[in-house]
LUMKE-596037 format. One record per residue (C-alpha): residue number from 1; x, z, y. Coordinates in steps of 0.25 Angstrom, whole numbers. Layout:
BEGIN
+-----+-------+-------+-------+
|   k |    xx |    zz |    yy |
+-----+-------+-------+-------+
| NUM |     X |     Z |     Y |
...
+-----+-------+-------+-------+
END
This chain:
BEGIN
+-----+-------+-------+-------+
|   k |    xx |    zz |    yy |
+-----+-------+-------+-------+
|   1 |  -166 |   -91 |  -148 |
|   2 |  -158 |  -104 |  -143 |
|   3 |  -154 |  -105 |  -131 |
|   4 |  -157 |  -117 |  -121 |
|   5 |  -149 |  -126 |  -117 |
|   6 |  -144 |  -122 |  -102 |
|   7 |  -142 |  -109 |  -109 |
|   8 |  -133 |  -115 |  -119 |
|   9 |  -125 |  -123 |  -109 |
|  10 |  -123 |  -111 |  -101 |
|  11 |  -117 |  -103 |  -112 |
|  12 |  -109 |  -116 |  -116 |
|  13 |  -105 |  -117 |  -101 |
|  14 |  -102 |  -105 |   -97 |
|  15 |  -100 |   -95 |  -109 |
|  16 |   -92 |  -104 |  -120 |
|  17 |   -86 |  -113 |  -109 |
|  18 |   -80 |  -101 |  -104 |
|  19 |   -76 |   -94 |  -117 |
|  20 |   -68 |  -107 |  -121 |
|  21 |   -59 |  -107 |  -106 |
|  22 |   -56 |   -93 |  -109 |
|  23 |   -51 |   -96 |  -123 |
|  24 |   -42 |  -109 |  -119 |
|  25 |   -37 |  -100 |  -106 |
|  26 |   -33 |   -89 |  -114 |
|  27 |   -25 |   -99 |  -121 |
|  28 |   -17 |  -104 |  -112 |
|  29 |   -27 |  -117 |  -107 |
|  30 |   -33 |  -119 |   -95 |
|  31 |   -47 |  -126 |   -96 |
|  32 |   -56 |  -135 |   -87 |
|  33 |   -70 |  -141 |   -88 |
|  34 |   -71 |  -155 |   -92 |
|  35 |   -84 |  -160 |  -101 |
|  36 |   -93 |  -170 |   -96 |
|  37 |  -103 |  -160 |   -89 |
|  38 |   -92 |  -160 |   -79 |
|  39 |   -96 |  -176 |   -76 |
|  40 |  -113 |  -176 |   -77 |
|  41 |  -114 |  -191 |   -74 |
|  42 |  -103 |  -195 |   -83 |
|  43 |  -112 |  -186 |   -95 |
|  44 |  -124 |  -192 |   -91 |
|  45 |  -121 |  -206 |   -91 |
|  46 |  -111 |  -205 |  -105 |
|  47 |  -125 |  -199 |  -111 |
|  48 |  -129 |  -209 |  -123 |
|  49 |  -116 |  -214 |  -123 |
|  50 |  -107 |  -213 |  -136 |
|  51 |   -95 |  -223 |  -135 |
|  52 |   -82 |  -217 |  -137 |
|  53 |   -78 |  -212 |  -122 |
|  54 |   -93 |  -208 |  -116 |
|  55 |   -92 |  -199 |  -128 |
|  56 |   -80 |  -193 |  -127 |
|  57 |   -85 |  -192 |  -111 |
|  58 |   -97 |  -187 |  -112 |
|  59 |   -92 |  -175 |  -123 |
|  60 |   -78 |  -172 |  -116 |
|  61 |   -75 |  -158 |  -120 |
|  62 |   -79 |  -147 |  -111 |
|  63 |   -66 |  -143 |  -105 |
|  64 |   -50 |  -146 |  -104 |
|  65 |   -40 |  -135 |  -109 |
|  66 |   -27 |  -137 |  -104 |
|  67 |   -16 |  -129 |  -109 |
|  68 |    -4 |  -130 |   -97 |
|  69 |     9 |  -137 |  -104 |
|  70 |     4 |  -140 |  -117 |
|  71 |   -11 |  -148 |  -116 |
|  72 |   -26 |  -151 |  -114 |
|  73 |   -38 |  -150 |  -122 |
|  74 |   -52 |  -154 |  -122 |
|  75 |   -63 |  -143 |  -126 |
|  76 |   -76 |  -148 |  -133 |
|  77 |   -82 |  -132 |  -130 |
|  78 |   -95 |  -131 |  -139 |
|  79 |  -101 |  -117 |  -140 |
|  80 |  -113 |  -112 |  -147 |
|  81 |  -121 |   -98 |  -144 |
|  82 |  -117 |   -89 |  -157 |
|  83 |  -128 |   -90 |  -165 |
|  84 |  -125 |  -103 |  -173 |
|  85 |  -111 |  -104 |  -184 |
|  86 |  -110 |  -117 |  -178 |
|  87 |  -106 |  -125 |  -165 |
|  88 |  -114 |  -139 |  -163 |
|  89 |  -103 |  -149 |  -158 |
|  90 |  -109 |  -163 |  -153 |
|  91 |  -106 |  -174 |  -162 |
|  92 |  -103 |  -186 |  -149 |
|  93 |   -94 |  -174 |  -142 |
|  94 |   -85 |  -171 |  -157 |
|  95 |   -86 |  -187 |  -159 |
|  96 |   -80 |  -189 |  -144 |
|  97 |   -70 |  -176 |  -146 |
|  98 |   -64 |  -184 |  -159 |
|  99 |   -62 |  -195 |  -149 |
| 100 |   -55 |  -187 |  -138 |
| 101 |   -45 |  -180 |  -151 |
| 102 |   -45 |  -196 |  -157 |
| 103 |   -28 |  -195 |  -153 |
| 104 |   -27 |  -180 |  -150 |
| 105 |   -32 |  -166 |  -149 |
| 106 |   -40 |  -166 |  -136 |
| 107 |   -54 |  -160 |  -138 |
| 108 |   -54 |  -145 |  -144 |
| 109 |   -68 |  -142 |  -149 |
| 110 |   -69 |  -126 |  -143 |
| 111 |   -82 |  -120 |  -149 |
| 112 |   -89 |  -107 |  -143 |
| 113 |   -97 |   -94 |  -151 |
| 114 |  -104 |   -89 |  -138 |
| 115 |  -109 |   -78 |  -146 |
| 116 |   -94 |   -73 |  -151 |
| 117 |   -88 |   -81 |  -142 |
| 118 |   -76 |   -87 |  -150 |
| 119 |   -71 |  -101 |  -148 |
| 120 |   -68 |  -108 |  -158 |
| 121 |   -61 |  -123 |  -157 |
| 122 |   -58 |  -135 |  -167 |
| 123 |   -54 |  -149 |  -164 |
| 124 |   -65 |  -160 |  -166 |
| 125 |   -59 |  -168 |  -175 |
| 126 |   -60 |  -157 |  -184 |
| 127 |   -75 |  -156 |  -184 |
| 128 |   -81 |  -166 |  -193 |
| 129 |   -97 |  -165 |  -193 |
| 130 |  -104 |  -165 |  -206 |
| 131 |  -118 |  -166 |  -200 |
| 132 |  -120 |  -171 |  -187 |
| 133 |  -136 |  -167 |  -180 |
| 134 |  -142 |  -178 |  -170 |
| 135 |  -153 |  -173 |  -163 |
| 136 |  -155 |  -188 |  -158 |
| 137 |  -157 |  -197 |  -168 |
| 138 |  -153 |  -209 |  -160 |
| 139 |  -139 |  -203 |  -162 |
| 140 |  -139 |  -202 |  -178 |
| 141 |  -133 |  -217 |  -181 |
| 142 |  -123 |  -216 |  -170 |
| 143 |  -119 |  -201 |  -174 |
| 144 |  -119 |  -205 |  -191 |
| 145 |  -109 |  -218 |  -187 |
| 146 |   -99 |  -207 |  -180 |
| 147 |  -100 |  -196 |  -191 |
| 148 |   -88 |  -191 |  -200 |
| 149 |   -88 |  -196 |  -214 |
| 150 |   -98 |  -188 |  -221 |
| 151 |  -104 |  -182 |  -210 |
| 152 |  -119 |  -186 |  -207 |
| 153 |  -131 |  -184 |  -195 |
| 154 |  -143 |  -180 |  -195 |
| 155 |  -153 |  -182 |  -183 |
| 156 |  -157 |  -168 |  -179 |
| 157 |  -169 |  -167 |  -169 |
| 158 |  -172 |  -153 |  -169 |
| 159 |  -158 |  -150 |  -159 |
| 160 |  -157 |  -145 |  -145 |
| 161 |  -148 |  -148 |  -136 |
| 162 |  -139 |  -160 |  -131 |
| 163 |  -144 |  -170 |  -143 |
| 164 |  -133 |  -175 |  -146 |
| 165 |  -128 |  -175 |  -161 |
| 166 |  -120 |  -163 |  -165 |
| 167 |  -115 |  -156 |  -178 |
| 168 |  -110 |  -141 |  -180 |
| 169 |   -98 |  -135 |  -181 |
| 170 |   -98 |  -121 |  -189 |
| 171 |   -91 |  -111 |  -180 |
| 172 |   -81 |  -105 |  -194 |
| 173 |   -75 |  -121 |  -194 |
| 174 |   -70 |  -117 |  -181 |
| 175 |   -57 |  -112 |  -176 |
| 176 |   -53 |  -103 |  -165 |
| 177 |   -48 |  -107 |  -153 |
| 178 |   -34 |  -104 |  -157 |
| 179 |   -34 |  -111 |  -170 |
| 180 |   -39 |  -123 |  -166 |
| 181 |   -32 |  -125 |  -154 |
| 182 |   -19 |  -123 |  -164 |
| 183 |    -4 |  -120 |  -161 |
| 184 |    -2 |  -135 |  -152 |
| 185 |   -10 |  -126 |  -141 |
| 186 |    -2 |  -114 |  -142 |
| 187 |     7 |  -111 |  -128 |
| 188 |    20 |  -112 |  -127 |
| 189 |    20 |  -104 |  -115 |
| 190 |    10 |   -96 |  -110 |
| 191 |     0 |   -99 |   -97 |
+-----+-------+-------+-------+
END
C-alpha cells in the first residue's frame, strides 16, 4: 500500500530530516534549515521557471551543515520508505546541484532508508541519469536538451507526486555517509 502524500512529507520532514541532523551532529557539524519551503512566496512565484538561478532557488538543498573551523555544506536530503532499491532524485533539483558544485563541492546529496534507516550520500556530480521519467510531457524537449551524453527521457503519466522529471538512483551505487563525505571533512579537533 502506498502511502499518500502528506504521509510521505511527514516521514521526509520529520523522520529522515531528523535521522540526517543526528548523523552530521555526531560528526562533528552543526545543521540548520534552509530549502525553499522556508520562503513559500519565493517557491510559489519561481514555479515554472527554469533559468539558471530560479532553479538553483527554487531546489536549494534542505539544510546547512556547518563544521566549526573547517567549512559548510549544503544537503540535497532525499529519502524513500524501505520498500523500493532505488531513491528518485528530481532531474531540475540534480541539474541545479551541478550548478551550485559548477566551482566547488557545496551541495552533498544525503539519501534516507526510512525502513533501515541508514544514510547514505554522494556528491551530484557523480550521478549521471541513464533514463530520465517526465510525467509532464510539456517538459520532454526541455528535459532531453539538458541530458548527459547517452542518456534519454521518456514521458511517464502513470507518476504520482510533484510531476516534475525525475530518474532513480540504486541505493548499492551509494556510499555511506563517511565515505562520501571523505578524509577533507575529518576534524582536526574534536567539538
Amino acid at each position: 500500500m502506498s502511502l499518500g502524500f502528506n504521509e510521505r512529507s511527514r516521514q521526509h520532514d520529520e523522520d529522515a530530516l531528523g535521522l540526517v541532523e543526528s548523523a552530521f551532529r555526531e560528526l562533528g557539524f552543526l545543521v540548520f534549515p534552509y530549502g525553499i519551503e522556508q520562503l513559500p512566496e519565493l517557491q510559489r512565484v519561481l514555479r515554472g521557471l527554469h533559468n539558471g538561478t530560479s532553479k538553483m532557488l527554487r531546489y536549494r538543498p534542505d539544510r546547512v551543515a556547518v563544521k566549526p573551523g573547517k567549512g559548510t555544506l549544503l544537503l540535497g536530503v532525499k529519502s524513500e520508505g524501505g520498500r523500493s532499491p532505488n531513491f528518485a532524485v528530481e532531474f531540475d533539483a540534480w541539474d541545479a546541484a551541478r550548478m551550485w558544485n559548477q566551482d566547488a563541492r557545496r551541495v552533498l546529496y544525503v539519501f534516507v532508508d526510512l525502513l533501515s534507516r541508514d544514510v547514505l550520500a554522494c556528491w551530484p556530480e557523480a550521478l549521471s541519469p541513464r533514463k530520465v521519467f517526465v510525467p509532464r510531457r510539456g517538459d520532454l524537449l526541455r528535459v532531453k536538451s539538458l541530458l548527459p551524453p547517452g542518456a534519454v527521457a521518456r514521458w511517464y503519466p502513470a507518476v504520482r507526486g510533484s510531476g516534475t522529471a525525475f530518474f532513480l538512483v540504486s541505493k548499492s551505487d551509494l556510499q555511506s555517509l563517511r565515505e562520501a563525505l571523505g578524509p577533507e571533512w575529518k576534524s582536526t579537533t574534536t567539538s
